[in-house]
C-alpha beads as a LAMMPS data file, in Angstrom:
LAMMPS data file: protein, C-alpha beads

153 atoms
152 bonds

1 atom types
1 bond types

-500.0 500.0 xlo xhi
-500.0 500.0 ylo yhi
-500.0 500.0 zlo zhi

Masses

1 110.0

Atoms # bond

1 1 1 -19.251 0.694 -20.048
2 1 1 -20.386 4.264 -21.072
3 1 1 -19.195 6.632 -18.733
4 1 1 -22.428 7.993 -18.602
5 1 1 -23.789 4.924 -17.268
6 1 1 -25.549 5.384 -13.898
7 1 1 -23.061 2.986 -11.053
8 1 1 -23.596 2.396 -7.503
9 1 1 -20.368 1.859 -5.201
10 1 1 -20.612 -0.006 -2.408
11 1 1 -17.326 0.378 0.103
12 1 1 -15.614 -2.764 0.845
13 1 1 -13.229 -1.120 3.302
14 1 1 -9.631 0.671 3.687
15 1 1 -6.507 -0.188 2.395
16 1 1 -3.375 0.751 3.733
17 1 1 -0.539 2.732 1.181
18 1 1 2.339 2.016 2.556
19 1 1 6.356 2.392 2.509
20 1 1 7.854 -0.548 2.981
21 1 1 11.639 -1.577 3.432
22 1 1 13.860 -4.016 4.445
23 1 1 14.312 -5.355 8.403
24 1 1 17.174 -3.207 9.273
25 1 1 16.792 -0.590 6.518
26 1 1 19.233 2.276 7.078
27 1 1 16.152 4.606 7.332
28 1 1 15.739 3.359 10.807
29 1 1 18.993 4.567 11.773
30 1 1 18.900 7.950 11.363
31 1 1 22.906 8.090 10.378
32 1 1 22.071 10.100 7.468
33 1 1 24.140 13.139 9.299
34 1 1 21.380 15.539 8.405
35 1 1 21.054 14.328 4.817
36 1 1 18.058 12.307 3.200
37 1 1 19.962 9.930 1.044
38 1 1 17.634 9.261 -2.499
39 1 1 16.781 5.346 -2.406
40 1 1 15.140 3.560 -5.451
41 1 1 11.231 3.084 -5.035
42 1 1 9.616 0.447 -6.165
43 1 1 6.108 0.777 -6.920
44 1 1 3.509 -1.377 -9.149
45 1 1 2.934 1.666 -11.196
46 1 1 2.625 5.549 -11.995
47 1 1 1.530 8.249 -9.156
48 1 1 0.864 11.571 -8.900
49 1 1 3.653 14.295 -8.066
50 1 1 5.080 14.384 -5.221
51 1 1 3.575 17.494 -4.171
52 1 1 0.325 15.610 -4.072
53 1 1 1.777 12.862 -0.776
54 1 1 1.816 14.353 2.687
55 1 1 5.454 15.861 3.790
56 1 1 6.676 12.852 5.175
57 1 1 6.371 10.731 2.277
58 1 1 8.317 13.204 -0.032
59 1 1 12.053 12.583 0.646
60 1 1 10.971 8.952 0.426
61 1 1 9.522 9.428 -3.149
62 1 1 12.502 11.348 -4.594
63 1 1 14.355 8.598 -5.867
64 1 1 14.647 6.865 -8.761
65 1 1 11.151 5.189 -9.777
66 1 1 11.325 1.528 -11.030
67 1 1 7.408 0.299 -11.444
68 1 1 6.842 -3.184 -10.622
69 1 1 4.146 -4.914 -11.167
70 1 1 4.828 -8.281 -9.839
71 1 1 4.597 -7.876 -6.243
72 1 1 6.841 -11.066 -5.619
73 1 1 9.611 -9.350 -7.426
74 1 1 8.911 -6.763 -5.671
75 1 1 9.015 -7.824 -2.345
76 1 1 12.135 -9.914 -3.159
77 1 1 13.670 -6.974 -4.452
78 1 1 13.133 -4.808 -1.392
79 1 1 13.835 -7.776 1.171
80 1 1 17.274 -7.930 -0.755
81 1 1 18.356 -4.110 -0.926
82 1 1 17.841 -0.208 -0.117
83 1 1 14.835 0.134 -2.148
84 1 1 11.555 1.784 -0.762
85 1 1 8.469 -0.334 -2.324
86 1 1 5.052 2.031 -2.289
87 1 1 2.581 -0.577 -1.680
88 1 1 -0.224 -1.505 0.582
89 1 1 1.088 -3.630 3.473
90 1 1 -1.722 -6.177 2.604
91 1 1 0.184 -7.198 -0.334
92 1 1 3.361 -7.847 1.897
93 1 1 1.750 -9.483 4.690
94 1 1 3.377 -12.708 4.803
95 1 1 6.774 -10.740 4.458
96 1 1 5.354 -8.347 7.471
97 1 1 4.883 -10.907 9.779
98 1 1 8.086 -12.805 8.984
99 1 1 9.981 -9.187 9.624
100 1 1 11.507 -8.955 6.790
101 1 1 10.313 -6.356 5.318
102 1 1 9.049 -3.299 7.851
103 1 1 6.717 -0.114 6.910
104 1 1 8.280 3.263 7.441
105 1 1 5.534 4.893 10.142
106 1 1 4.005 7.801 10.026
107 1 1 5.112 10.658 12.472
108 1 1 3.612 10.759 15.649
109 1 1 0.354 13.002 15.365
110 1 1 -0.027 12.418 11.282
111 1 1 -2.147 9.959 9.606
112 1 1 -1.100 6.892 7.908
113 1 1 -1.725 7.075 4.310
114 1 1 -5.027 4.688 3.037
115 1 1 -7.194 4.335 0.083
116 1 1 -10.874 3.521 -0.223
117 1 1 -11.672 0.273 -1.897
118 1 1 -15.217 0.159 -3.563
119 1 1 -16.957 -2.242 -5.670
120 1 1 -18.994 -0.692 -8.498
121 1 1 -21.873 -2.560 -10.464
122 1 1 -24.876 -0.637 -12.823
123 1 1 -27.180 0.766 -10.854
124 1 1 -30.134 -0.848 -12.307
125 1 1 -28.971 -4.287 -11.649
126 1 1 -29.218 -6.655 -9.015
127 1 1 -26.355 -8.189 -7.869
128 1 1 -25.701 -12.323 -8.311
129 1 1 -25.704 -14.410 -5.511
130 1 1 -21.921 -15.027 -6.795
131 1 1 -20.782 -11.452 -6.556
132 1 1 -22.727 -10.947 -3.658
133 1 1 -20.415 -13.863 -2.205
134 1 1 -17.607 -12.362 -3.374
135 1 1 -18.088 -9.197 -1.979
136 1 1 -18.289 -10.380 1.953
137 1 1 -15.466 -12.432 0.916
138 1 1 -13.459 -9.170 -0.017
139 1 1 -14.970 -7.532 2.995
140 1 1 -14.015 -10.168 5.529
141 1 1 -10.733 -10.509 4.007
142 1 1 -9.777 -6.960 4.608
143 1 1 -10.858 -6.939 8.052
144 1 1 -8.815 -9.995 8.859
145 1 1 -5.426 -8.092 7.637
146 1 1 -6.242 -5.132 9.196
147 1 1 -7.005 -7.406 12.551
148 1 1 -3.137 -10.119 11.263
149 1 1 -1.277 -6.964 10.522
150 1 1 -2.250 -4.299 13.594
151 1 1 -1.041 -7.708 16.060
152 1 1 1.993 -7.583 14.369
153 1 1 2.941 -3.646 14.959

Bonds

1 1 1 2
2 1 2 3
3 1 3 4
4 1 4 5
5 1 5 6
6 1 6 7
7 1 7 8
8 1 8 9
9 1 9 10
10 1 10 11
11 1 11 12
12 1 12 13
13 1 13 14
14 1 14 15
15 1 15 16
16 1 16 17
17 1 17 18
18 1 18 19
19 1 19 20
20 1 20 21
21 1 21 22
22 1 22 23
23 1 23 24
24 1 24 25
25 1 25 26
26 1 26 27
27 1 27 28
28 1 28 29
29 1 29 30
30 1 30 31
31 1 31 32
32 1 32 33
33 1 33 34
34 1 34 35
35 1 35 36
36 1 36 37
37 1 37 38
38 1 38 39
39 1 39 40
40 1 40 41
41 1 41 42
42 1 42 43
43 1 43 44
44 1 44 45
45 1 45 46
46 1 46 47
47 1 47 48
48 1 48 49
49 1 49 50
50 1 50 51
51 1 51 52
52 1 52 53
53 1 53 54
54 1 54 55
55 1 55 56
56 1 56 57
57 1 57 58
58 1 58 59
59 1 59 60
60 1 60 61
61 1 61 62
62 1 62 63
63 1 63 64
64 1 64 65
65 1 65 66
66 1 66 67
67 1 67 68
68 1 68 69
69 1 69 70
70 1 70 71
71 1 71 72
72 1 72 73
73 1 73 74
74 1 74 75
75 1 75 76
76 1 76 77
77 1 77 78
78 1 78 79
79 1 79 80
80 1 80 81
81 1 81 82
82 1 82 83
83 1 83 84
84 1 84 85
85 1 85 86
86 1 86 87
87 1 87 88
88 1 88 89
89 1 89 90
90 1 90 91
91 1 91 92
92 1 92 93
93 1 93 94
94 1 94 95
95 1 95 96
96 1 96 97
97 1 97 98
98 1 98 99
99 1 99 100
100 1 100 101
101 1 101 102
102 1 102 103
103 1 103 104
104 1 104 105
105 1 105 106
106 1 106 107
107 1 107 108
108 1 108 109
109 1 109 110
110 1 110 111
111 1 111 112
112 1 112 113
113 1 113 114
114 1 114 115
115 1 115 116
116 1 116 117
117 1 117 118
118 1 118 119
119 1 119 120
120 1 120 121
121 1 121 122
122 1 122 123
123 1 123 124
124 1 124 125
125 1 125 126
126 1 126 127
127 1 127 128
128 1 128 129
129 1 129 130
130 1 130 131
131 1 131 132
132 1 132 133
133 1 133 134
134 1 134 135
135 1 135 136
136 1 136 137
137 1 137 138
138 1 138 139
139 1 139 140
140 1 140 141
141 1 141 142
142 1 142 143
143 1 143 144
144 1 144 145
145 1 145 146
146 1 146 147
147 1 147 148
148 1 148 149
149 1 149 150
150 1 150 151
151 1 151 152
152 1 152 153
């Protein structure tokens, strides 16, 4: 598509960035003695700097960066070790709500990190009946993990 070409968005709804870890991560501790130790993050690929995350998020982004793209690796890997996995917790939210894997919160008063999911089309076409299906499919399914995974915390 030309990137001239005149699109329409239509917002299907928030997703949740998250930073997950293991049940009984060493993050929830807080035996770090005044320290942030640097654990591996996993994440399905590149981001922006740092700099560019709210100030909580940074010690957890120092570490070494492993991108992942396979989120069943993934959440294996992070079930299994130290590793901090960037991801949305609707990706993980079988592993959620079998508590094994947990999302590091946001401090009191901050705002949890989220994205904006759209669905773009041409502007001078119509939807199909199909992808007009598909997108209150999309819709309802975010709702219903935002609804699963808010029970769960």
């Amino acid at each position: 598509m030309p990137p001239s070409a005149p699109v329409k968005g239509v917002f299907l709804g928030w997703f949740p960035m998250s930073l997950l870890v293991r049940a009984g991560h060493p993050v929830f501790n807080n035996t770090d003695d005044g320290e942030q130790r640097r654990y591996p993050l996993l994440t399905p690929g590149q981001f922006k700097s740092i700099e560019s995350w709210p100030r909580y998020c940074r010690p957890y982004l120092s570490g070494p960066v492993h991108i992942i793209e396979d989120y069943g690796v993934a959440a294996r890997l992070t079930e299994s070790t130290d590793a901090i996995w960037l991801c949305s917790t609707f990706a993980a939210s079988p592993e959620i709500r079998a508590a094994r894997l947990a999302e590091i919160p946001a401090p009191n008063g901050q705002k949890a990190l989220r994205f904006r999911m759209m669905l773009y089309s041409l502007d001078r076409r119509s939807l199909s009946p199909a992808a007009l299906m598909l997108r209150g499919m999309f819709q309802d399914r975010i709702r219903a993990l935002g609804h699963e995974l808010s029970d769960v915390g």
